[in-house]
py3Dmol code that shows the C-alpha trace and the ligand (Angstrom):
import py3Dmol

protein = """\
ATOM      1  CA  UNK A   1     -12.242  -6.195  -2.332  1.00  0.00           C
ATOM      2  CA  UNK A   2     -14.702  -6.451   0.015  1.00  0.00           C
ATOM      3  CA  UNK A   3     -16.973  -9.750  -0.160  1.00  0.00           C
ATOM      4  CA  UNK A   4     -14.484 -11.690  -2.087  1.00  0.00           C
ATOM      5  CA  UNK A   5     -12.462 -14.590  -0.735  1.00  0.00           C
ATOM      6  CA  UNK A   6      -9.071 -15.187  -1.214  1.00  0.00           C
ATOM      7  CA  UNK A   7      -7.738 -17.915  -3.225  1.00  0.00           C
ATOM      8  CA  UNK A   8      -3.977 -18.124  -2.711  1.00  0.00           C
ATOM      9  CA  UNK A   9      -0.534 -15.521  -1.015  1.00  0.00           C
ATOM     10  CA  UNK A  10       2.697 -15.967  -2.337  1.00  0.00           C
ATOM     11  CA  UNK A  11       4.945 -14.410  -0.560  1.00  0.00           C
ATOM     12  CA  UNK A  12       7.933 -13.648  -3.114  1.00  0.00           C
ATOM     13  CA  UNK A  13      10.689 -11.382  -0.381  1.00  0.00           C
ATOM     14  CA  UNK A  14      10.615 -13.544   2.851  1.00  0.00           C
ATOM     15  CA  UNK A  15      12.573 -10.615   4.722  1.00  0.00           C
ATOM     16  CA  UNK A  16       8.997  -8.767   4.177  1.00  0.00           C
ATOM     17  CA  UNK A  17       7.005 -10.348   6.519  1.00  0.00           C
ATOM     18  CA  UNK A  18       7.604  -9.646  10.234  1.00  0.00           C
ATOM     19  CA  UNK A  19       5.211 -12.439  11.520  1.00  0.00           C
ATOM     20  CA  UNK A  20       5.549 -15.699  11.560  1.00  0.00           C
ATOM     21  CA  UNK A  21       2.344 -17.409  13.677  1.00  0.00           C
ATOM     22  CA  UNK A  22      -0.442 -16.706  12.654  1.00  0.00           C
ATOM     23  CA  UNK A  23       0.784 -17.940   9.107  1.00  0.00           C
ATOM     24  CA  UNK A  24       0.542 -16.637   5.720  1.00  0.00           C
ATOM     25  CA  UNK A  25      -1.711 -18.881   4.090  1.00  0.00           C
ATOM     26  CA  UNK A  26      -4.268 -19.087   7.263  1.00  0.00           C
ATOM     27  CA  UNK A  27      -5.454 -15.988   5.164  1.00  0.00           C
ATOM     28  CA  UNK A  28      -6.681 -18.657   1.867  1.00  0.00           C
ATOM     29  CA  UNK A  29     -10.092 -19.757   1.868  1.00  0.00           C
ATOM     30  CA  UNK A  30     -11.193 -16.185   4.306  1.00  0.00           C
ATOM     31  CA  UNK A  31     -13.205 -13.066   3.071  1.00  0.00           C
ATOM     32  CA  UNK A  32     -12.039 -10.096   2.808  1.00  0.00           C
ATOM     33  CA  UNK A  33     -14.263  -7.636   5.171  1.00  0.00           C
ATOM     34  CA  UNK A  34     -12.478  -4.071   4.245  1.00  0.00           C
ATOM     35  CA  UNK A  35      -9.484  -2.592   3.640  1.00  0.00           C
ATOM     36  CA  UNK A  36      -8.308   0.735   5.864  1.00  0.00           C
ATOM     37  CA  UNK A  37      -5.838   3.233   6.018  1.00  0.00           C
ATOM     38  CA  UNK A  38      -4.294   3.768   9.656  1.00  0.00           C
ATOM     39  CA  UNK A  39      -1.379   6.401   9.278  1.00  0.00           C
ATOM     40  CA  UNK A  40       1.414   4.982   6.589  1.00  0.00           C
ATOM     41  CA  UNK A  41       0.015   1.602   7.153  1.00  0.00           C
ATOM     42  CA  UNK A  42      -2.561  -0.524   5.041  1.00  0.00           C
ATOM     43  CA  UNK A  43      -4.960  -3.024   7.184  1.00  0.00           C
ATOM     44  CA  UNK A  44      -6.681  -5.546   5.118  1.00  0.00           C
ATOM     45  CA  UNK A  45      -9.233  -7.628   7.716  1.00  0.00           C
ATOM     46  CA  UNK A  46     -10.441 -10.645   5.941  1.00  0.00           C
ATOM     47  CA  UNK A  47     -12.723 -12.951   8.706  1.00  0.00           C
ATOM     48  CA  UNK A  48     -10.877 -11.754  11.589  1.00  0.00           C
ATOM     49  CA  UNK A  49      -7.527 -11.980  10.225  1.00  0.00           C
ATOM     50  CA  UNK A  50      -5.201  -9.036   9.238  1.00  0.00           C
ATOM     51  CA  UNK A  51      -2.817  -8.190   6.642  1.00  0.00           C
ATOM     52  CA  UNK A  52      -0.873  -5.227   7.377  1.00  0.00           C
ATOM     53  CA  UNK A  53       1.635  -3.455   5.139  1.00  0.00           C
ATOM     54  CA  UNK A  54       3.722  -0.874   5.552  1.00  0.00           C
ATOM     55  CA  UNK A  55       4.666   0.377   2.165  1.00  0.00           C
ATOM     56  CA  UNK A  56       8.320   2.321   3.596  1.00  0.00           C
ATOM     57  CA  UNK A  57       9.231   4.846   0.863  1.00  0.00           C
ATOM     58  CA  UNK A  58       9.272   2.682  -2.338  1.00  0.00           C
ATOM     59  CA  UNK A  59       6.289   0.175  -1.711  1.00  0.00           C
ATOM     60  CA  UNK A  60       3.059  -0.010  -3.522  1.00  0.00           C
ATOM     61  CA  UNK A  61       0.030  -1.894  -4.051  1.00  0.00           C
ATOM     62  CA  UNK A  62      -1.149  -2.306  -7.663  1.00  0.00           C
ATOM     63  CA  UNK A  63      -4.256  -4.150  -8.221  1.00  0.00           C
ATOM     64  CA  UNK A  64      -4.940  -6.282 -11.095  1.00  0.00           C
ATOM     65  CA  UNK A  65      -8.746  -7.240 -12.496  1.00  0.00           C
ATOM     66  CA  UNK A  66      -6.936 -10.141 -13.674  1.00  0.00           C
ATOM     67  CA  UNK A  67      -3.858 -11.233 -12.047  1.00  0.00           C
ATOM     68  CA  UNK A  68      -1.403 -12.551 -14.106  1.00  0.00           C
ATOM     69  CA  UNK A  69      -0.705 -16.279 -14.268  1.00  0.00           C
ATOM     70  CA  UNK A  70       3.183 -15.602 -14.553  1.00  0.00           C
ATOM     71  CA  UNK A  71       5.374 -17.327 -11.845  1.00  0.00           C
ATOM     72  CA  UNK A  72       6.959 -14.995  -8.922  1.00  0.00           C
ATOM     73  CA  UNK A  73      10.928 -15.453  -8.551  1.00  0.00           C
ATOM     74  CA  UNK A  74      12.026 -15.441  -5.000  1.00  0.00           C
ATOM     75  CA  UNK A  75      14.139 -12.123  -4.508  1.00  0.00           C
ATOM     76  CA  UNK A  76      14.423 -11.353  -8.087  1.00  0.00           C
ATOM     77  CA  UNK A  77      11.622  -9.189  -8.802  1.00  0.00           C
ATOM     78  CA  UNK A  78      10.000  -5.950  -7.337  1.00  0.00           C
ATOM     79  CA  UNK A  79       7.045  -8.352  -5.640  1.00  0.00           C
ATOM     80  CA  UNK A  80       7.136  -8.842  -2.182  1.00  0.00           C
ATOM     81  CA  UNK A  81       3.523 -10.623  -2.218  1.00  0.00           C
ATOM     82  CA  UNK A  82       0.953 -11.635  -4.362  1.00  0.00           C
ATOM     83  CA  UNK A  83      -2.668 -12.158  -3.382  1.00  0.00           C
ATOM     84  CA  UNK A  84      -5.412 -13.773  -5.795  1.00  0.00           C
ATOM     85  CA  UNK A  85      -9.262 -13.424  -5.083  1.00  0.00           C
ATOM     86  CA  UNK A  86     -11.790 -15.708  -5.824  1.00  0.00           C
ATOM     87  CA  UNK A  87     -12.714 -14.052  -8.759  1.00  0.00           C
ATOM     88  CA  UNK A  88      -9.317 -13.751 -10.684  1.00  0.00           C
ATOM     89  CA  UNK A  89      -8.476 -10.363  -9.515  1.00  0.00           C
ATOM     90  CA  UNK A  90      -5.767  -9.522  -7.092  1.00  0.00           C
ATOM     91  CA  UNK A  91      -3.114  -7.371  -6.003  1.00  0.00           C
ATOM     92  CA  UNK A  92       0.813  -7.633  -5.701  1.00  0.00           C
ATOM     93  CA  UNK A  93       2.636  -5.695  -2.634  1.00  0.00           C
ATOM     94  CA  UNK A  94       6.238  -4.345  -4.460  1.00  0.00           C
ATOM     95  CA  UNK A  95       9.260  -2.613  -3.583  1.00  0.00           C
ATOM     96  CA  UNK A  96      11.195  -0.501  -6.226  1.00  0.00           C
ATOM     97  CA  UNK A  97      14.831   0.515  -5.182  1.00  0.00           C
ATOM     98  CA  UNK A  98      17.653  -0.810  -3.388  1.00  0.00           C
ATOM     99  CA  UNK A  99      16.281   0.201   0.117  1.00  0.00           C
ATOM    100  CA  UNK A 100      14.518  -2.801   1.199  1.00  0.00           C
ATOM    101  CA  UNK A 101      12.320  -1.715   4.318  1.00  0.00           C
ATOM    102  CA  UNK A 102       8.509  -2.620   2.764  1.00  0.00           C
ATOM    103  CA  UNK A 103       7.004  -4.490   5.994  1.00  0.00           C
ATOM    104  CA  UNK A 104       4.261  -6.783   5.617  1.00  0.00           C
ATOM    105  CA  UNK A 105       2.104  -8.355   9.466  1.00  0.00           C
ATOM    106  CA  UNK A 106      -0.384 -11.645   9.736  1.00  0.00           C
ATOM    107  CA  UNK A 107      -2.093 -10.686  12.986  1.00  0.00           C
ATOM    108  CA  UNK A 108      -5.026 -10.817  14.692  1.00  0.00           C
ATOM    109  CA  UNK A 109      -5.738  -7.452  15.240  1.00  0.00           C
ATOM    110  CA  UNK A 110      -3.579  -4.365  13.642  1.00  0.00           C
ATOM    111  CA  UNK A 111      -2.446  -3.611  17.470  1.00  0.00           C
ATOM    112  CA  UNK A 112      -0.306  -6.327  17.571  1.00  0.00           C
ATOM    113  CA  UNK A 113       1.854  -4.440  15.156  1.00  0.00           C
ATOM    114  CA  UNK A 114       4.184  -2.163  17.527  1.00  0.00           C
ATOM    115  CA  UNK A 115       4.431   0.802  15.532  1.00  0.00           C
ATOM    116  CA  UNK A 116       0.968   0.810  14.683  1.00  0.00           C
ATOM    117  CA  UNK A 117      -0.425   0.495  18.372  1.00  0.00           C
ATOM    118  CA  UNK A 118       1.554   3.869  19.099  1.00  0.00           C
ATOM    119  CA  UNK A 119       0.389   5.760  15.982  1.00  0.00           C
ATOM    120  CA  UNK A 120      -0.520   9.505  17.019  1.00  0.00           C
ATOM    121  CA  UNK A 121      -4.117  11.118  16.015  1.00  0.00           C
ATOM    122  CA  UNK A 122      -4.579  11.010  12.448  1.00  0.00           C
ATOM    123  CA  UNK A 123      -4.343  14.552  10.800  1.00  0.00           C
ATOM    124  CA  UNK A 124      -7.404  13.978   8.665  1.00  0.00           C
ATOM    125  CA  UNK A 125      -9.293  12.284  11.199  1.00  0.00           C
ATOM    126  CA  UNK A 126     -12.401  15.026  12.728  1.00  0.00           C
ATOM    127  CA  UNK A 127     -10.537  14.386  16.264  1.00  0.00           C
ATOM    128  CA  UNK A 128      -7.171  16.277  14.714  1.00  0.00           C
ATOM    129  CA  UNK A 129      -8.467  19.791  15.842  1.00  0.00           C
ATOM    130  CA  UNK A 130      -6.343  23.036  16.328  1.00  0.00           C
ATOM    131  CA  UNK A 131      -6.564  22.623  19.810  1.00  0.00           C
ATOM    132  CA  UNK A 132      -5.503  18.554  19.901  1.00  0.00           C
ATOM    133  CA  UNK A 133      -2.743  20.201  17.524  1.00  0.00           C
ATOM    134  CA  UNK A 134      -2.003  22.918  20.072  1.00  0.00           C
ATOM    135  CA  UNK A 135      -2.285  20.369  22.925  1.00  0.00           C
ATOM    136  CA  UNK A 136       0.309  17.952  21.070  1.00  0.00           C
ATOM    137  CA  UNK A 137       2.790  19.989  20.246  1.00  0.00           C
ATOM    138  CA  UNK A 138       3.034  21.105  23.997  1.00  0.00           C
ATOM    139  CA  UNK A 139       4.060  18.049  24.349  1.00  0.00           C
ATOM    140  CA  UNK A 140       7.234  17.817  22.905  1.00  0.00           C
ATOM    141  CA  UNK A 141      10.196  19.510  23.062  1.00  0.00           C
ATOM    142  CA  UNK A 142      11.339  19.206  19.750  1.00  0.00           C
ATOM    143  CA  UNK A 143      11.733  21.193  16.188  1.00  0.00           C
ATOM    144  CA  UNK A 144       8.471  21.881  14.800  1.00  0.00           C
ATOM    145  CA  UNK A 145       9.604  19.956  11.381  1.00  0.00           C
ATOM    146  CA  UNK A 146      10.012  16.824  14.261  1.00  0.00           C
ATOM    147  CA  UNK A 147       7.273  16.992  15.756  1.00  0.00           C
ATOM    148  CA  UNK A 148       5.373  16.941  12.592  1.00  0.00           C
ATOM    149  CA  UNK A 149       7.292  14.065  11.441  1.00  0.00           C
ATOM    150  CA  UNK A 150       6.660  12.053  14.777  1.00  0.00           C
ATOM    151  CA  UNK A 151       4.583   9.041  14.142  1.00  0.00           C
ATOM    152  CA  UNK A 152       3.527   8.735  17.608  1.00  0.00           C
ATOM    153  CA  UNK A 153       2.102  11.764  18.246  1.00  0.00           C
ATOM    154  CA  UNK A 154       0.925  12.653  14.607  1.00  0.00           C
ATOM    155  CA  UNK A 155       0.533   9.792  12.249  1.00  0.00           C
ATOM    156  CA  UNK A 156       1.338   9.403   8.404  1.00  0.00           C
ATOM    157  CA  UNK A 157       3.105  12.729   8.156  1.00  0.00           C
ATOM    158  CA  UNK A 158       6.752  11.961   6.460  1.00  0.00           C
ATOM    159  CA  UNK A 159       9.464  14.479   5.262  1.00  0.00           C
ATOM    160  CA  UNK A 160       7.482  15.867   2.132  1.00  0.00           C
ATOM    161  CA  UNK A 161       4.603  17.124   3.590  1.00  0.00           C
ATOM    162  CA  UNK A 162       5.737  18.813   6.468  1.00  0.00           C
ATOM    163  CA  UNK A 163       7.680  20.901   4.678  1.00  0.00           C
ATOM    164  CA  UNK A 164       4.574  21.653   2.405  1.00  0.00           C
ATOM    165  CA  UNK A 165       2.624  22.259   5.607  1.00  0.00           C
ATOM    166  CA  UNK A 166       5.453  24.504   7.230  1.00  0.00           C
ATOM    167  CA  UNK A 167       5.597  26.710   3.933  1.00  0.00           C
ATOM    168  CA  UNK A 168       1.773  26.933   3.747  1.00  0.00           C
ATOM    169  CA  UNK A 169       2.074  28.143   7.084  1.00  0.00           C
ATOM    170  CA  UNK A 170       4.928  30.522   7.317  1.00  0.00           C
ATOM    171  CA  UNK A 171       6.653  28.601   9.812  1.00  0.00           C
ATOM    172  CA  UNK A 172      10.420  27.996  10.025  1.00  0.00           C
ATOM    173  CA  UNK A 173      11.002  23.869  10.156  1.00  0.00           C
ATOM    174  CA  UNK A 174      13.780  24.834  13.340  1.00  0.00           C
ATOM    175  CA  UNK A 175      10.929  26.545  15.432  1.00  0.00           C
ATOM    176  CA  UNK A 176      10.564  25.215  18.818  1.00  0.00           C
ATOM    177  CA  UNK A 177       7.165  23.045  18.704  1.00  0.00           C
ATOM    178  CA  UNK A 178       6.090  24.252  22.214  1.00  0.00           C
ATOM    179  CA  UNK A 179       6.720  27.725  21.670  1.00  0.00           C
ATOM    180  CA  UNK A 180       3.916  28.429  19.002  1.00  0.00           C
ATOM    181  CA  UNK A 181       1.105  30.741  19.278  1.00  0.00           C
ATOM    182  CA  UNK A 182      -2.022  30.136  18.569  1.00  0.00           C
ATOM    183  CA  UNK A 183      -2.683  31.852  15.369  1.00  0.00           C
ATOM    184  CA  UNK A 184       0.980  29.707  14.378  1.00  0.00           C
ATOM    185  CA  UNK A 185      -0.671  26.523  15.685  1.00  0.00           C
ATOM    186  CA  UNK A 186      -3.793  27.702  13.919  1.00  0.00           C
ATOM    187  CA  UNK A 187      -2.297  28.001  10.502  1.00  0.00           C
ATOM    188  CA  UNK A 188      -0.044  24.945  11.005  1.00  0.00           C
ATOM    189  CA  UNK A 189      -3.583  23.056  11.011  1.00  0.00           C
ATOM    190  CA  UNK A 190      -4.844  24.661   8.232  1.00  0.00           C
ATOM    191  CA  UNK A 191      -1.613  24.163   6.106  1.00  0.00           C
ATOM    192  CA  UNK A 192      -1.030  20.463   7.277  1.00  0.00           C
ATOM    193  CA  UNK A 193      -5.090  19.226   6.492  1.00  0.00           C
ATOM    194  CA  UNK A 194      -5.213  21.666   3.468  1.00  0.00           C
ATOM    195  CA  UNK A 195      -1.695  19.851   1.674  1.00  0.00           C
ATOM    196  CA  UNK A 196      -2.630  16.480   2.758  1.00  0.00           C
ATOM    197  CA  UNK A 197      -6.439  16.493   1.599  1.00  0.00           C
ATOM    198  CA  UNK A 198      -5.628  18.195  -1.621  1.00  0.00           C
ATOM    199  CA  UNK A 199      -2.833  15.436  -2.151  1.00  0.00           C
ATOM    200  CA  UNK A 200      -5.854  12.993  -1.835  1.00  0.00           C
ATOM    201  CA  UNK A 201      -7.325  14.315  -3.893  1.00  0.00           C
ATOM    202  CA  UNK A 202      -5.578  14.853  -6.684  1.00  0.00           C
ATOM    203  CA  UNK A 203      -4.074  11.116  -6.668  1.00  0.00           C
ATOM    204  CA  UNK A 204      -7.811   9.093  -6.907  1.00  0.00           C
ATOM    205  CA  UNK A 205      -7.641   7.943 -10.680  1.00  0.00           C
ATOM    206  CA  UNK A 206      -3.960   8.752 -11.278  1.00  0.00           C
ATOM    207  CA  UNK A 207      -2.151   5.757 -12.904  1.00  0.00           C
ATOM    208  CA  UNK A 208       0.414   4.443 -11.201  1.00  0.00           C
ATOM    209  CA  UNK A 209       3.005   5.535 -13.471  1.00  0.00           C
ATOM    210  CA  UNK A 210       1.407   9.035 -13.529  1.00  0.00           C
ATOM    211  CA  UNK A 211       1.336   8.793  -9.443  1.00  0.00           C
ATOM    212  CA  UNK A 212       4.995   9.881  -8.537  1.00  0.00           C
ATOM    213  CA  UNK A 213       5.639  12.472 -11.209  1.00  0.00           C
ATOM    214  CA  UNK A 214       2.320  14.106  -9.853  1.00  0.00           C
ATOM    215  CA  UNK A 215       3.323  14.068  -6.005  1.00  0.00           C
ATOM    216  CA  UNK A 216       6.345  15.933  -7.102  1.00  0.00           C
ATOM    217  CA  UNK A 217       4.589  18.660  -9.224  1.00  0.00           C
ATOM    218  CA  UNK A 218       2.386  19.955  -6.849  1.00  0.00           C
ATOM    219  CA  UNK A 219       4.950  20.294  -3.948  1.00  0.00           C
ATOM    220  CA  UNK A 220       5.599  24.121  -3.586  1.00  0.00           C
ATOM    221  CA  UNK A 221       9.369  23.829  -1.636  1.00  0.00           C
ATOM    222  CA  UNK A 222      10.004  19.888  -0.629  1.00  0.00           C
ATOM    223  CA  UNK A 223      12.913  18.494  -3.208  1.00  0.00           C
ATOM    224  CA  UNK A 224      12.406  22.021  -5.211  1.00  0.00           C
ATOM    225  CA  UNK A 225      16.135  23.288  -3.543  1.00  0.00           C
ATOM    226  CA  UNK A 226      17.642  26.559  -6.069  1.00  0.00           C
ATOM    227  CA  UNK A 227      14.063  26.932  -7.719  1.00  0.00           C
ATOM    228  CA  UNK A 228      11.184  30.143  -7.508  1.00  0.00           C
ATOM    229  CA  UNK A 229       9.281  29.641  -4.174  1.00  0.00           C
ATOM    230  CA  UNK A 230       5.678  29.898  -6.211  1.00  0.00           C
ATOM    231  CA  UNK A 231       4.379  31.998  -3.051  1.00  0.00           C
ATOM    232  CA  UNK A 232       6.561  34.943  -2.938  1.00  0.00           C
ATOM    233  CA  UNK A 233       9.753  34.026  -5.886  1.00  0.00           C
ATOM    234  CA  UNK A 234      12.530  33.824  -3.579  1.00  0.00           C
ATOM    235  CA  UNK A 235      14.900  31.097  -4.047  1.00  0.00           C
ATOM    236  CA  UNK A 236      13.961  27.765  -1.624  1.00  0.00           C
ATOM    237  CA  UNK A 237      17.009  26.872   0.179  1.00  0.00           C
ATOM    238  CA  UNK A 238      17.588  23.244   1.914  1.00  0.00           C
ATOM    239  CA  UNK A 239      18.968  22.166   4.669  1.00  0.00           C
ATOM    240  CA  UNK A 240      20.822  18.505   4.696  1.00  0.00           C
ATOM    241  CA  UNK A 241      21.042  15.729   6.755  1.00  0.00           C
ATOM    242  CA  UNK A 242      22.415  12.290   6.750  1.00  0.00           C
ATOM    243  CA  UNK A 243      19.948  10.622   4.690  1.00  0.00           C
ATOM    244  CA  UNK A 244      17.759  13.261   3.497  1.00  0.00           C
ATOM    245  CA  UNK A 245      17.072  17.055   3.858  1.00  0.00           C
ATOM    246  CA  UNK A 246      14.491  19.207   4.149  1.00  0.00           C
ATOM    247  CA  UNK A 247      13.258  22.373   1.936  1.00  0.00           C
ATOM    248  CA  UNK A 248      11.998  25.764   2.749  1.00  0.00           C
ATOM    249  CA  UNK A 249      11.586  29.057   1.562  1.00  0.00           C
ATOM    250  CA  UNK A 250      13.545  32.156   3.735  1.00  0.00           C
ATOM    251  CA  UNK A 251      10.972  34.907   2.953  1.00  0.00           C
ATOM    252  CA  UNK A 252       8.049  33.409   3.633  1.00  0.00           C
ATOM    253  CA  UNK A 253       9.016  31.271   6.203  1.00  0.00           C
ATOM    254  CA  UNK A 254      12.092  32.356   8.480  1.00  0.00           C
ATOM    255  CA  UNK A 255      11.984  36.194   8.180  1.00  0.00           C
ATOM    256  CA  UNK A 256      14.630  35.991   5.265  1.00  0.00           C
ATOM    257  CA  UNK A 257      17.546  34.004   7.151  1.00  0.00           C
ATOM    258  CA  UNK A 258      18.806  31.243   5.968  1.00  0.00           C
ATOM    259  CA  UNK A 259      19.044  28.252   8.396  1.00  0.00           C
ATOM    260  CA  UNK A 260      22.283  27.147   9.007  1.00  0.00           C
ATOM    261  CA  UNK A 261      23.152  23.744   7.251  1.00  0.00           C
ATOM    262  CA  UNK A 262      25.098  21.385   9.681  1.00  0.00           C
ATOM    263  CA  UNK A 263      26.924  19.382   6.622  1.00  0.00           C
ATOM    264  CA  UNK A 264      28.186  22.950   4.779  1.00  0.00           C
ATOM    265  CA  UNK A 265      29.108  24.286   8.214  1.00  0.00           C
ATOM    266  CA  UNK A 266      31.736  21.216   8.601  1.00  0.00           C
ATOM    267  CA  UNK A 267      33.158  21.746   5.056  1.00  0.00           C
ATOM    268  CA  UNK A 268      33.663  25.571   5.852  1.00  0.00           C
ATOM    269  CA  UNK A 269      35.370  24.635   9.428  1.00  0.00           C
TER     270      UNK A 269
END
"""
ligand_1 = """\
1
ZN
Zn 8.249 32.143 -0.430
"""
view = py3Dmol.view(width=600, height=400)
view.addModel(protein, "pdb")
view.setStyle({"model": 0}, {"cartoon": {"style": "trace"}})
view.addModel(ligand_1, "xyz")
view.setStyle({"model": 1}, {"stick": {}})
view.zoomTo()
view.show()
């Protein structure tokens, strides 16, 4: 995108967009300098000016070569925002699903957006070594599987891919996050940058319909609950929570126990 100027915004899901000054359409008529990738959020800077979106859990961008002329209808359809480029080309922000949390930012600069400003280290930035990993989950606390999933101390790591990083690394989701040793902390680097580049990978040139299927395929335990842990063939087990739940596999990652589930402990009371 970069280099071309942008034409027209229409902003179809008005609950979307979080900002209201500087406005929408101050973006027409400015350049687009880059687009850039800062934990789950996508910065677009076009002459000074940035577009910010964070894409929840059923959000995407889809770019079009030539964006369709067809009229948006306010609430009715998946697009939250469409943007046109000089050139015809353009891309729509959507949400699919009833869970409407897609967020979209006009701001100046991408720290004006809260959640953004606190975003941890980045685990595929060169700064994200074992020892900034050792040093971070000091810090905390918390369950290894939280501290993973903490956006402020490590950003753009969500409920899938810890649990691919705590199976690649042996390493029971429940384990205290300050109480690993080094070789732990060691392979809980490895495992986290090893699932997370190879996911990159293995999405550039996937169609978007292709895109979801794929995640799912090449996870080893998350959302695979009852099925052959591909590692060692024991059966990955789950443990529930409100509104989602986490996978793992007992023999290769909690010595063969099987954590205790706090929704099937409740029915059994
Ligand atoms: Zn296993």
């Amino acid at each position: 995108m970069a280099g071309r100027r942008i034409d027209r915004c229409r902003l179809a899901s008005f609950a979307a967009l979080r900002t209201v000054e500087p406005p929408l359409d101050d973006l027409v008529g400015r350049v687009v300098r880059g687009v850039e990738r800062r934990g789950k959020f996508v910065c677009m800077e076009a002459d000074g000016l940035w577009l910010v979106a964070h894409l929840a859990r059923g959000g995407w961008v889809r770019w079009h070569d030539v964006l369709p002329a067809t009229a948006l209808k306010t609430g009715r359809s998946p697009i939250a925002l469409r943007v046109g480029l000089d050139d015809g080309a353009g891309f729509d922000v959507t949400e699919m699903g009833r869970e409407k949390r897609l967020a979209l930012w006009v701001v100046r600069s991408p720290e004006e957006v809260g959640p953004l400003a606190g975003l941890g280290v980045d685990p595929l930035d060169p700064a994200f070594t074992v020892d900034r990993l050792a040093e971070l989950l000091a810090s905390t606390s918390a369950t290894v599987k939280h501290a993973l999933t903490t956006q402020s101390l490590i950003a753009g790591v969500g409920n899938a891919y810890s649990d691919e990083a705590l199976h690649r690394a042996g390493l029971s989701p429940y384990k205290g996050a300050g109480r690993l040793g080094r070789d732990e902390v060691a392979r809980l680097h490895d495992g986290l940058v090893g699932v997370l580049s190879e996911a990159l990978d293995r999405v550039a040139g996937v169609e978007l319909t292709e895109l979801k299927g794929d995640k799912w395929r090449a996870m080893a335990v998350h959302g695979r609950t009852g099925q052959k842990c591909p590692t060692c063939g024991d059966t990955i087990r789950e443990v529930s929570f409100a509104t989602k739940s986490l996978q793992y596999c007992p023999t290769c990652q909690t010595g063969g126990r099987t954590l205790a589930d706090r929704r099937m402990s409740k029915l059994l009371k």
